[in-house]
FIDOTI-671175 format. One record per residue (C-alpha): residue number from 1; residue in three letters; x, y, z. Coordinates in steps of 0.001 Angstrom, whole numbers, padded with zeros to 6 digits. Example, Ala and Ser with C-alpha at 12.3 -4.5 7.8 and 13.67 -1.06 7.14 Angstrom:
% FIDOTI-671175
NODE	pos	code	px	py	pz
NODE	1	ala	012300	-004500	007800
NODE	2	ser	013670	-001060	007140
***
This chain:
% FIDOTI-671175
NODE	pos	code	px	py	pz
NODE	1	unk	-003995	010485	-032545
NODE	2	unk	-003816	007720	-030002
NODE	3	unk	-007697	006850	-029644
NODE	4	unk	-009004	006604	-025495
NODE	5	unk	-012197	004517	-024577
NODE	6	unk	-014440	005344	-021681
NODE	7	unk	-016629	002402	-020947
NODE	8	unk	-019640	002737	-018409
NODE	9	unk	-019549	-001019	-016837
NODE	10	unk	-017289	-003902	-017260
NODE	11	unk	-019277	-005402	-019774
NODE	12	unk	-018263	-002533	-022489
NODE	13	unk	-014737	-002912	-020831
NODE	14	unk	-014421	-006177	-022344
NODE	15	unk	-015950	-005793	-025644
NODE	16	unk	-013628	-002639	-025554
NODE	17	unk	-010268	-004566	-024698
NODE	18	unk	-011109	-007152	-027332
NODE	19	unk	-010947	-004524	-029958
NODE	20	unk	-007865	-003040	-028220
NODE	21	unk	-006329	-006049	-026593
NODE	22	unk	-002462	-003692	-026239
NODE	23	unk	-004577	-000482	-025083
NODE	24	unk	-003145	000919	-021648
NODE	25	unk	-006058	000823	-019255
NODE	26	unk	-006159	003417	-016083
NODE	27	unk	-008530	004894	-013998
NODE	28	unk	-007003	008660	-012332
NODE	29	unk	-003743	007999	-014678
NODE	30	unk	-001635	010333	-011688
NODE	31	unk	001302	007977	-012940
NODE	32	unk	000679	006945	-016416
NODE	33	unk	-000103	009913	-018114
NODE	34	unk	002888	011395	-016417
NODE	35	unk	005000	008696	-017852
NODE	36	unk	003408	009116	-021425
NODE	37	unk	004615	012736	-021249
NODE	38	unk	008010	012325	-020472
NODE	39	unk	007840	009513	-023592
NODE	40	unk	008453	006698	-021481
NODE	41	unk	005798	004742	-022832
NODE	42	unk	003547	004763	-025909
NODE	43	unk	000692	002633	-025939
NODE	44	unk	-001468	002659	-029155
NODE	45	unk	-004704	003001	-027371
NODE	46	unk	-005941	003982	-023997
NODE	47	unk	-008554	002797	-022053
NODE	48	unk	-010040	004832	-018885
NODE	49	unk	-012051	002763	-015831
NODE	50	unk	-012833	005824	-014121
NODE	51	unk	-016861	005362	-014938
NODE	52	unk	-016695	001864	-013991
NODE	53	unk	-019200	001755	-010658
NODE	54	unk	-018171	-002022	-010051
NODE	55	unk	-014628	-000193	-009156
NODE	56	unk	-016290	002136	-006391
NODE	57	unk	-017030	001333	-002881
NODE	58	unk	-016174	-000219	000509
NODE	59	unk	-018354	-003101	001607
NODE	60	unk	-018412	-004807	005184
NODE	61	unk	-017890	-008581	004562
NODE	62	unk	-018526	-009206	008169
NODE	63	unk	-014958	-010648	008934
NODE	64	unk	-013007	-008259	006269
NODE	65	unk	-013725	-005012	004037
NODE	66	unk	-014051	-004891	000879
NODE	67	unk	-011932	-002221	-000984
NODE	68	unk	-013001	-001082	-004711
NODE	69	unk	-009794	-000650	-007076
NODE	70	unk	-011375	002707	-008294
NODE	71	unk	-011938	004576	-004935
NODE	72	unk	-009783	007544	-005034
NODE	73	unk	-007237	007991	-001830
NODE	74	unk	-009455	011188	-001090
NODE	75	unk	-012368	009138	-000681
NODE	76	unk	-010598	006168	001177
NODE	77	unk	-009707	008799	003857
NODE	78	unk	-013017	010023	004654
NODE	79	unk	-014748	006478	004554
NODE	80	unk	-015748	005049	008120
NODE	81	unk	-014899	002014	007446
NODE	82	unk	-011278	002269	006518
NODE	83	unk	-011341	005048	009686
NODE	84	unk	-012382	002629	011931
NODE	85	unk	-010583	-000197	010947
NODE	86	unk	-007524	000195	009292
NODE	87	unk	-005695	003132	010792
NODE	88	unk	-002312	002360	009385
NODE	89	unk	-003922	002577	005760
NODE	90	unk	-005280	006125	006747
NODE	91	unk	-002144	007738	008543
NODE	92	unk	-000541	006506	004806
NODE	93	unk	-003181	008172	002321
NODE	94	unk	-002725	011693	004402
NODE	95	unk	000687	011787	003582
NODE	96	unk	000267	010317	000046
NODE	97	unk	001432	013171	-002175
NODE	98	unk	-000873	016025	-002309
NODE	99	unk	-004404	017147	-001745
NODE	100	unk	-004989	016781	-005975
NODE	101	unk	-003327	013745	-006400
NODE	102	unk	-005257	011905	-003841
NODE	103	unk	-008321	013410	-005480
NODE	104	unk	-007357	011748	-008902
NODE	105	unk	-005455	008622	-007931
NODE	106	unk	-007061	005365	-006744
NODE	107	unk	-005444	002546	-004682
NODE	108	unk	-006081	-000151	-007265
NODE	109	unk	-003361	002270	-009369
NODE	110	unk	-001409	002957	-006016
NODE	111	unk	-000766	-001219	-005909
NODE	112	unk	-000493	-001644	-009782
NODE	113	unk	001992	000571	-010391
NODE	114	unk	003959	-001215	-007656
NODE	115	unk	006355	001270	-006554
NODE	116	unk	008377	000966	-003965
NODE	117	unk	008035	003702	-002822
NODE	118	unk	004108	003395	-002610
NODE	119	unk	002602	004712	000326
NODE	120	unk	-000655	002183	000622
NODE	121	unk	001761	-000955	000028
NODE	122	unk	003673	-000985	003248
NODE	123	unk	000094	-000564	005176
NODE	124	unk	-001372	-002905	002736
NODE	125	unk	001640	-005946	003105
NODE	126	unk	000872	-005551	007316
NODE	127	unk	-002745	-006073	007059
NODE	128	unk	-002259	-009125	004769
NODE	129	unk	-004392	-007549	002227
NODE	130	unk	-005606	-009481	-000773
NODE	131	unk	-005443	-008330	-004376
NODE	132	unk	-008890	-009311	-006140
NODE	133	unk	-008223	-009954	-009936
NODE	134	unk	-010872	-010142	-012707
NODE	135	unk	-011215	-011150	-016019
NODE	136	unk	-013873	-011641	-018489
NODE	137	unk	-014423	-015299	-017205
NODE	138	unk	-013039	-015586	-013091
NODE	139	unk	-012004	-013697	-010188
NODE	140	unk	-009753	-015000	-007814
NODE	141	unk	-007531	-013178	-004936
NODE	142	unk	-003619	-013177	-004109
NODE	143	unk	-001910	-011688	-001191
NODE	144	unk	-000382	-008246	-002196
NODE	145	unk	002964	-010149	-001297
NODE	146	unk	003122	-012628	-004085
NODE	147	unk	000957	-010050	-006281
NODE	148	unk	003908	-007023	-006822
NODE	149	unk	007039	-008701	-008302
NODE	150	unk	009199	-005946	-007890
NODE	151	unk	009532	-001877	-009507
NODE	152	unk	005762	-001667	-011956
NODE	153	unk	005511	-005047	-011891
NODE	154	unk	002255	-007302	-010713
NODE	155	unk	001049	-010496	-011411
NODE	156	unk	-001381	-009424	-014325
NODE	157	unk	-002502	-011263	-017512
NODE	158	unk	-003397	-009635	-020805
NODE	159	unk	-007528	-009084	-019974
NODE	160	unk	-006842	-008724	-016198
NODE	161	unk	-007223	-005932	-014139
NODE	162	unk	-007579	-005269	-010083
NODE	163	unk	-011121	-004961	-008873
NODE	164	unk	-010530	-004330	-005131
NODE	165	unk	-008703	-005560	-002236
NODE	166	unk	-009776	-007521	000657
NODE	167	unk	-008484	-006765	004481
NODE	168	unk	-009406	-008372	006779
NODE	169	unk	-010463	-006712	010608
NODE	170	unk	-008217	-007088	013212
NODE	171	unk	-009188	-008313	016257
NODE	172	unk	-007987	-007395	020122
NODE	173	unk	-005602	-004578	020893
NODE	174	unk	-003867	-003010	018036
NODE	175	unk	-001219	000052	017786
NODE	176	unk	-001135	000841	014519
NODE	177	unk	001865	003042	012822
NODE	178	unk	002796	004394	009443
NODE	179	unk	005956	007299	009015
NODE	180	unk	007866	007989	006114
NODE	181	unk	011034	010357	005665
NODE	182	unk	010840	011990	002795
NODE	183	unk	013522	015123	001100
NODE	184	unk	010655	017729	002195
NODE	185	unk	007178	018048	003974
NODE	186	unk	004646	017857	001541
NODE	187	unk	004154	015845	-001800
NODE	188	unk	007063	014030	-000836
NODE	189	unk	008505	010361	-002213
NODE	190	unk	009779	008296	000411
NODE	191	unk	013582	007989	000830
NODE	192	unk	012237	004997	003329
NODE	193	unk	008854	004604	005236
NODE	194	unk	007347	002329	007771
NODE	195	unk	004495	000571	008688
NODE	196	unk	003394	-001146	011644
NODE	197	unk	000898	-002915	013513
NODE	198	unk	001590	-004174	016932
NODE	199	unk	-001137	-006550	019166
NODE	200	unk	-000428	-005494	022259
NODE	201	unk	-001904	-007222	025858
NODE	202	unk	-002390	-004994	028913
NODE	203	unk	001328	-005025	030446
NODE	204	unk	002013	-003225	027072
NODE	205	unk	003665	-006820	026067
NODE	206	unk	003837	-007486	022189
NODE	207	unk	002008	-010163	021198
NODE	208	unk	002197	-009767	017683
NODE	209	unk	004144	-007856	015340
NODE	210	unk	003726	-007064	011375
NODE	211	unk	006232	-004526	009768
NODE	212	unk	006971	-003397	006439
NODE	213	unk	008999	-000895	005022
NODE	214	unk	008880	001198	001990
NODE	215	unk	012151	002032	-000494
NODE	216	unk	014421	000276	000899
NODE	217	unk	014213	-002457	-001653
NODE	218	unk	012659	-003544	-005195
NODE	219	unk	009501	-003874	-003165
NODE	220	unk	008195	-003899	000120
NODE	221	unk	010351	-005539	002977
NODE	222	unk	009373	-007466	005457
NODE	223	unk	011266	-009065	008065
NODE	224	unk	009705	-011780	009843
NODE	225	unk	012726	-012352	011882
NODE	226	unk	012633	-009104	013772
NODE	227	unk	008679	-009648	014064
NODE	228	unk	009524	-013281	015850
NODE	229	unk	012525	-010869	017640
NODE	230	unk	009945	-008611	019075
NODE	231	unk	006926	-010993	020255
NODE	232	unk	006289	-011318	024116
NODE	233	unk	008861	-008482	024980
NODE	234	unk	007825	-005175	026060
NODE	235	unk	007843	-002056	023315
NODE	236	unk	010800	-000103	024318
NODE	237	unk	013770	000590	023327
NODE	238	unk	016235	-001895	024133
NODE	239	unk	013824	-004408	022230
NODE	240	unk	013537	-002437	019455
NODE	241	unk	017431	-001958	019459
NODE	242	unk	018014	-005900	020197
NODE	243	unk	015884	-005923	016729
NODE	244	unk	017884	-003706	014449
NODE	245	unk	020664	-006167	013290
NODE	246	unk	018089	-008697	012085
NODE	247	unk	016519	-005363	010416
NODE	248	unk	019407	-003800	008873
NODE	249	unk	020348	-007921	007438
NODE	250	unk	017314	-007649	005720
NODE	251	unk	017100	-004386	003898
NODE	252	unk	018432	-004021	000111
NODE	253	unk	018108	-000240	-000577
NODE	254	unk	019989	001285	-003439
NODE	255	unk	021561	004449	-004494
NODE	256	unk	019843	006680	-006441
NODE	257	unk	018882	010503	-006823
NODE	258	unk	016921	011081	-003939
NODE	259	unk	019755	009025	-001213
NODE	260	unk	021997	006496	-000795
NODE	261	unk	021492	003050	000176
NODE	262	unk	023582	003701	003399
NODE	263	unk	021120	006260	004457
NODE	264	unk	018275	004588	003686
NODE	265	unk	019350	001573	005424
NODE	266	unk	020119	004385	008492
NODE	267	unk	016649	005923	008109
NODE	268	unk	014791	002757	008068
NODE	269	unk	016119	001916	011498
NODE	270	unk	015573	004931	012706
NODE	271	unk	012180	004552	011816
NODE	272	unk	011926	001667	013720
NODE	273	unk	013498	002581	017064
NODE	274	unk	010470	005262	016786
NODE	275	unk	008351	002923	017530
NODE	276	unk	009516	003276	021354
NODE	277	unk	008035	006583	021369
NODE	278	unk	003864	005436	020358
NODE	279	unk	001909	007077	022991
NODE	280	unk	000828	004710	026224
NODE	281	unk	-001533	003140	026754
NODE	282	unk	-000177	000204	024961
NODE	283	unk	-003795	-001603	024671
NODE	284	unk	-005414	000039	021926
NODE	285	unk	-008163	-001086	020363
NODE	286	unk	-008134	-002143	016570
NODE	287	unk	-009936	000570	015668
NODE	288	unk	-007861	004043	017366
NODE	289	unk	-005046	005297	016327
NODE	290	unk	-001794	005212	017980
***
C-alpha cells in the first residue's frame, strides 16, 4: 500500500518530504493520479498540498498580483482580481476542460505538469508571468519561459515546489485574446491554441504585441519576430497576413493522435488571422475584455 501524507502547513511539508524525499507531491492530482492509473508512474509515496493555506490566495502587490500555486481554476475564475486584470488568463480557465476538473485542478499543477497543450501557459508566457519556487531554505522567481523545459518538464529541485506566480498589471490600452481549436466543444485538448495581448493607441495602431501559442511545439511558442512584424501597423488583415510566414517559420508541431503537424501548423495561423476580427474599439482598457 503506497502510504499518502496530508500536511496542514509547509512546515509539516518539510519534515514530511525529509522522511519521503522520492514521494510524488500534488495538490488536485487531475493529472497524476490519472497517470498512476494507467501505470505510467509509480512513486513509493505520495504527498498531497491541498491543505496547505500558504498555497491559497491572490494578493495585490501594488504593481503585480500575486497568484497562490494551490488556487483551483474554479476559484481563479471567479476572483476580481484575475477578472479585472488578466482577461486572457480568464477566457483560458473557461475553456480549461470541464466544470469538475477546474474544481479539482490548480494552476501551480496546470504549469508543473508543463503540457503543451496547457491552457494557462500560453496566457501565462504573454503576461510574462513569474514562477515563485520554494524550498525549505529560499524562494526565488523565474519567468515561466525559462521555467518549463519542454513535455512535464520544469526547472524543479528535489525539495522544491511552486508556491505562486507573479503577473504583473498591464498598463494603457490592452485587447486581450485567448482561442483554442480543439476535436470537440467541451473538455477538449488543444490541437493548437492562442493567446494574445495587443497595446493598442486610439487609431487602433499596435503598439505592442505578445503572442503565444499552445501545441504546436514541445512547449509554448513564441515568436518575437511576428510581434516586431506587427508593432505600429494597424490590426487587420493584411498585417496579420504580412505576419504569417514569420509565424508558420517558427512553429514545430508534430504528428500525433489527435492531428498532424500540417494541420496544426494550418490551425495556428488561422488562429492568428482571427485576430482581425476582435471587436472595435481598438482602445481597450487593461482590464475589459476583447
Amino acid at each position: 500500500m503506497r502510504p499518502v501524507f496530508r500536511p496542514e502547513n509547509l512546515r509539516e511539508l518539510w519534515e514530511t518530504w525529509d522522511q519521503a524525499p522520492t514521494a510524488s507531491v500534488y495538490a488536485g492530482g487531475t493529472d497524476l493520479l490519472v497517470r498512476l492509473w494507467a501505470g505510467l508512474v509509480d512513486p513509493p509515496a505520495l504527498i498531497c498540498i491541498e491543505r496547505l493555506k500558504e498555497l491559497k490566495g491572490v494578493r495585490d502587490e501594488g504593481e503585480a498580483v500575486f497568484v497562490g500555486a494551490g488556487n483551483t481554476h474554479a476559484e481563479l475564475l471567479a476572483d476580481p482580481l484575475i477578472q479585472d486584470h488578466f482577461p486572457v488568463l480568464v477566457q483560458a480557465l473557461e475553456v480549461l476542460a470541464g466544470p469538475p476538473i477546474r474544481h479539482m485542478g490548480t494552476i501551480g499543477g496546470n504549469v508543473v505538469n508543463a503540457s503543451p497543450a496547457g491552457d494557462t501557459l500560453p496566457p501565462l508566457y504573454v503576461l510574462d508571468a513569474e514562477a515563485e519556487i520554494w524550498s525549505r531554505t529560499r524562494s526565488h522567481r523565474m519567468p515561466i519561459s525559462r521555467f518549463i523545459l519542454g513535455p512535464g518538464q520544469v526547472l524543479l529541485k528535489p525539495g522544491e515546489l511552486v508556491g505562486g506566480l507573479w503577473i504583473r498589471k498591464l498598463s494603457g490600452s490592452w485587447i486581450h485574446h485567448y482561442e483554442k481549436v480543439g476535436l470537440r466543444k467541451a473538455q477538449a485538448c488543444a490541437v493548437a491554441s492562442l493567446a494574445a495581448v495587443l497595446k493598442m493607441d486610439g487609431n487602433g495602431i499596435m503598439e505592442e504585441a505578445r503572442l503565444a501559442w499552445g501545441s504546436v511545439g514541445p512547449t509554448v511558442a513564441a515568436c518575437p519576430n511576428a510581434e516586431e512584424a506587427l508593432k505600429g501597423r494597424p490590426l487587420c488583415v493584411k498585417t496579420l497576413r504580412d505576419a504569417m510566414p514569420v509565424v508558420q517559420a517558427a512553429l514545430s508541431p508534430i504528428d500525433d493522435i489527435r492531428a498532424s503537424a500540417a494541420h496544426r501548423r494550418a490551425v495556428a495561423g488561422n488562429l492568428l488571422m482571427r485576430l482581425s476580427f476582435l471587436p472595435a474599439p481598438y482602445g481597450r482598457s487593461g482590464n475589459e475584455h476583447p
